[in-house]
C-alpha positions, 0 to 999 in steps of 0.5 A: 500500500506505497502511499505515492500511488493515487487512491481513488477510495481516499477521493471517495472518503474526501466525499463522505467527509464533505457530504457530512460537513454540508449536510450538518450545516445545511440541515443539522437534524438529519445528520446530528453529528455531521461534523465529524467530517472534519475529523475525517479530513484530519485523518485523511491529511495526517496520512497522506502528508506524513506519507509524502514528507517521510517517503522525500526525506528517506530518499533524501529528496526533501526540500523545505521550500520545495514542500511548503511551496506546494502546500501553498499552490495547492491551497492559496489559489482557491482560498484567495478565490473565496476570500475575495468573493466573501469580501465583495458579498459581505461589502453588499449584505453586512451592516457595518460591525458585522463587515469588520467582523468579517475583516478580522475573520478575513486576516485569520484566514489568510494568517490560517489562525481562524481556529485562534480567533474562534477561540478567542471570542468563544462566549456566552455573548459571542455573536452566534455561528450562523453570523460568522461567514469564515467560522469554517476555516478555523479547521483549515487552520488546525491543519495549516500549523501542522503542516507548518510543525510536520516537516521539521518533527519529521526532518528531527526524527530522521536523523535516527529513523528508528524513533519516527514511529515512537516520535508519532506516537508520543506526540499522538498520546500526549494531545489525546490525553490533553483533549480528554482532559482539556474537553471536561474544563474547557471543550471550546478550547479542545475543540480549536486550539491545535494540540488537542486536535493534531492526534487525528493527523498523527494517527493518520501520520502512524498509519502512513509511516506503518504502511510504508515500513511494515508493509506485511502489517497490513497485509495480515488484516482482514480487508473487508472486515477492516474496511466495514468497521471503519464505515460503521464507526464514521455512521455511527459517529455520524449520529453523535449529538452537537450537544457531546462533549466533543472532541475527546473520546467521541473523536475517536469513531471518526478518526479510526473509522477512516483509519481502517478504511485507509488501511484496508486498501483500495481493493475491498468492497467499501473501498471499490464504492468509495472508488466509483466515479460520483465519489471521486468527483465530490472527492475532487472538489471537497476542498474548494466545496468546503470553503464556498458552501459555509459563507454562502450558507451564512451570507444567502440565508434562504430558510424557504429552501433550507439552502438547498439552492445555495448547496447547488450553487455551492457545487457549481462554484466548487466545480469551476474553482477546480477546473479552472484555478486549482488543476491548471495551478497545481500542474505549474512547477514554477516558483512564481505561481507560489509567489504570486498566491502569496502575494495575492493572499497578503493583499486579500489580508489588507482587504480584511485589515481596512474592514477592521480599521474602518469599522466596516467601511460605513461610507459605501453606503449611499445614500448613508444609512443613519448613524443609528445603525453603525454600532450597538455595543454590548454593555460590561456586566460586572462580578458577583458583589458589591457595585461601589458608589454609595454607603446609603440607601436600599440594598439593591440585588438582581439575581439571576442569569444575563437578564438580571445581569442586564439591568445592571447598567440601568441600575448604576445610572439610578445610583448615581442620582439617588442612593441606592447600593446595589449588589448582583448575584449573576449565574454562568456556565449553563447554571439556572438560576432556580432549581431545574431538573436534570441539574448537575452537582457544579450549578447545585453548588454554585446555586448554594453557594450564592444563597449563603452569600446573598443571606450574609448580605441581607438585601432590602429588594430583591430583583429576579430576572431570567431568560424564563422560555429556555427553562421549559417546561417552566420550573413552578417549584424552582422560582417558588423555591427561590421566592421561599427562600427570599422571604426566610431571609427577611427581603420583603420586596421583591421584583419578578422581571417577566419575558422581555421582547425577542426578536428574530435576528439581532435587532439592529439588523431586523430594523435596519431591514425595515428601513432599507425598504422604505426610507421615506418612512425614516427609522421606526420607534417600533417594531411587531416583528418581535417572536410572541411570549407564550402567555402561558409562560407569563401567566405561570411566571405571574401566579407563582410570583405573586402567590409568593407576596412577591410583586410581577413585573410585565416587561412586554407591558413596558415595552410593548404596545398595539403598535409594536415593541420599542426599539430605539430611544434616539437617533444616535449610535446605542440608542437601539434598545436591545444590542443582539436579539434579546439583551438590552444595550445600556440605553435600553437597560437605562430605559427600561429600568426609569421606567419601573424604578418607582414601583421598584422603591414604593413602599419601601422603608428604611430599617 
């Protein structure tokens, strides 16, 4: 199984990882676990470079520019292709803070460290995936600084060729065992950052060096057994839910799947199907069909089709990329081919570098939109405690996740006029603020532990305040719990905030919607375009609460009216109420809290 013979049936296996990759992407119920094509490309890739470098260096053909001058003809001239491309689309349908969004997703790209920015901006907040035109390329990053590392590990170990295979495993096992580790603390950071994923090209770098040094290994499996196994293992990876704690051990399915149909070799009844013409074309065309069909997922939205139209589009494009830029490319054998595409691909960075520095290029609108549209920043929310300032007045805590967290800045421009303290009691990581069912042992912990020190504070109003609708079915007894244990402490005020307005999409862009097509209006107060609470929801909230002797707090009935829900409370950059689609920004926070700070204080007295 020499592996400087063309494989057809890795073509094939090239397919079944992109039709998993875009069909996830496209309709992620059908395929849960569809991602795990990315895992298989690792596999793929660890294969076949590790292949391409040990054979070089054994023959003493190697040449470190000669490799990553090929690396980059095979990769530049398409990525610059779509980046561009992305760039004009994005210029013509993103607002201005999404398009310098795209120029930073843009330089990550070209500088392959996409899965360091998607790190790096992993958060609650986080604009969400489906926003983000280039989130897909973090995996050709994942595999760009391996390349970059490979050769001189592999040039390194060489020099005493007995220990390449010790070499590949060690540095296998070592990032297994940090993605086993590091997916319980931190599965965003097991997921992009590259130590934890480079076992999946080692693997396959095992399987190469095997392959090539111990061709009697492989002739000793079972071909057709092997080659089963390995299909079963990705179908069955296939079904894994997004929601798994992913990569660690549910990497290992995909990954050893297509090390086995790898090893079975071409000749076996699944490698022959892999090897038919259809799956080697798809095969042919997965890499530029992985780069075009994402940013046209994101930037054509078309939930009447569920983007089926956009896949085909996307096949197409891929198509013509191969014939006509990545085959006539590769086959040139001459230095200024990579000279150019890095040339090009630096200026496709600088493309990316103004969107940032301009803040997404406002002036190419025309006529200009309102300065209204340019920016709605997310307001800071503060640590768990004390909000310093006053050393008088009532004793103010919120309690509860970010929709308590967001009449903090509401709350702080209340204190600097009137003397109030205020204190907030905010809960993250996926923990509820009340009681649900199923509840892991950290959030019991967590809740526990912000009730023996809310006691230790004894506040004078408590404000309570929750994203209700993702605790369903509503937890009754958890927010009468939480009532219960209010009044044992001694508050006697406290404040149930309902469900506020939800919209859509982020609200800047379903106003901005509103108004591009019909100026003449100018910009709505309102909007009835908010999704609708579910009065039984609001109904449930509002017995319980006030059943408790605690007071209700309609935010639908303070924002909202027959004419639609408020959105904006001026004409200037922040004056929309709401900063993505369901927190309040500091103007709607500021709003919204002058309006229900009265009954708020009414009759309270000092003790």
């Amino acid at each position: 199984m020499p592996n400087s013979n063309y494989r057809p049936d890795i073509d094939g296996l090239r397919a079944v990882a992109i039709s998993l990759v875009v069909v996830f992407h496209v309709q992620e119920d059908l395929i849960p676990g569809g991602f795990v094509g990315v895992d298989v490309f690792f596999a793929i890739s660890g294969f076949l470079i590790t292949g391409i470098i040990s054979d070089a260096l054994e023959r003493g053909t190697f040449s470190l520019a000669g490799f990553y001058e090929r690396r980059i003809r095979r990769i530049f001239p398409a990525l610059i292709v779509v980046l561009a491309a992305v760039w004009i689309l994005g210029w013509y349908t993103l607002l201005p803070e999404d398009f310098a969004g795209l120029g930073r997703q843009i330089v990550a790209g070209a500088a392959f460290a996409s899965n360091l920015l998607t790190y790096s901006e992993v958060g609650y907040f986080d604009a969400a995936a489906a926003s983000k035109p280039l989130l897909h390329l973090w995996s050709l990053g994942v595999e760009e600084q391996f390349y970059l590392a490979m050769p001189l590990l592999l040039m390194i170990a060489m020099k005493r060729r007995s220990s390449v295979p010790w070499v590949l495993a060690l540095g296998a096992a070592l990032s297994f065992a940090g993605s086993i580790i590091l997916v319980r603390y931190s599965q965003p950071a097991a997921f992009y950052l590259p130590f934890t994923r480079v076992w999946e090209l080692l693997v396959g770098g095992y399987l190469a060096y095997a392959a090539s040094h111990w061709p009697s290994w492989t002739i000793k499996l079972q071909r057709e057994a092997v080659s089963v196994a390995g299909i079963v293992l990705i179908a069955a990876a296939a079904c894994l839910s997004p929601a798994a704690a992913f990569p660690g051990w549910w990497a290992v399915p995909p990954v050893l799947g297509s090390i086995l149909i790898i090893a079975a070799g071409p000749g076996t009844l699944v490698n022959r199907a892999l090897s038919c013409r259809p799956a080697v074309a798809l095969g042919l065309i997965s890499y530029p069909l992985y780069l075009w069909h994402w940013p046209l997922l994101v930037l054509l939205r078309d939930p009447n089709s569920k983007g089926r139209w956009i896949v085909a589009l996307s096949v197409v494009l891929a198509a013509a990329t191969y014939l006509l830029i990545e085959r006539p490319l590769r086959s040139f054998r001459l230095p200024r081919v990579a000279v150019t595409s890095f040339a090009a691909m630096v200026v496709a960075a600088l493309l990316g570098v103004a969107a940032v520095l301009t803040d997404g290029l406002p002036s190419r609108y025309s006529p200009p939109i309102p300065s209204l549209f340019l920016r709605v920043p997310r307001p800071p929310y503060g640590p768990n405690g004390y909000e310093s300032g006053n050393l008088a007045g009532p004793k103010i805590l919120t309690w509860g996740d970010s929709h308590a967290d967001q009449l903090i800045p509401g709350l702080l421009a209340v204190r600097d006029v009137q003397p109030i303290r205020l204190y907030h009691a905010s809960f993250g990581g996926g923990c509820a603020p009340i009681r649900v069912q199923p509840e892991t042992r950290d959030c019991a912990d967590l809740l526990d532990s912000i009730k023996s020190n809310v006691a230790a504070t004894q506040p004078d109003i408590i404000i309570i305040g929750a994203l209700w609708a993702i605790y369903t079915p509503f937890n009754v007894g958890g927010l009468a719990d939480l009532l219960e244990f209010s009044r044992k402490i001694g508050v006697n005020h406290i404040f149930v905030v309902g469900p506020e307005p939800r919209w859509p999409q982020p609200l800047r862009n379903e106003l901005i919607n509103v108004y591009l097509k019909n100026r003449q209006n100018g910009v709505p107060q309102r909007l009835d375009t908010y999704l609708q609470v579910d009065p039984e929801l609001e109904r449930s909230i509002r017995s319980t609460t006030e059943s408790r002797g605690a007071a209700y707090i309609s935010a639908m009935k303070t924002l909202c009216n027959s004419e639609g829900c408020l959105v904006r409370v001026g004409d200037n950059p922040g004056d929309i109420l709401v900063w993505d689609d369901n927190h309040f920004s500091k103007a709607g926070s500021e709003y919204f809290v002058k309006q229900i700070i009265g009954q708020i204080l009414s009759g309270y007295t000092a003790r």
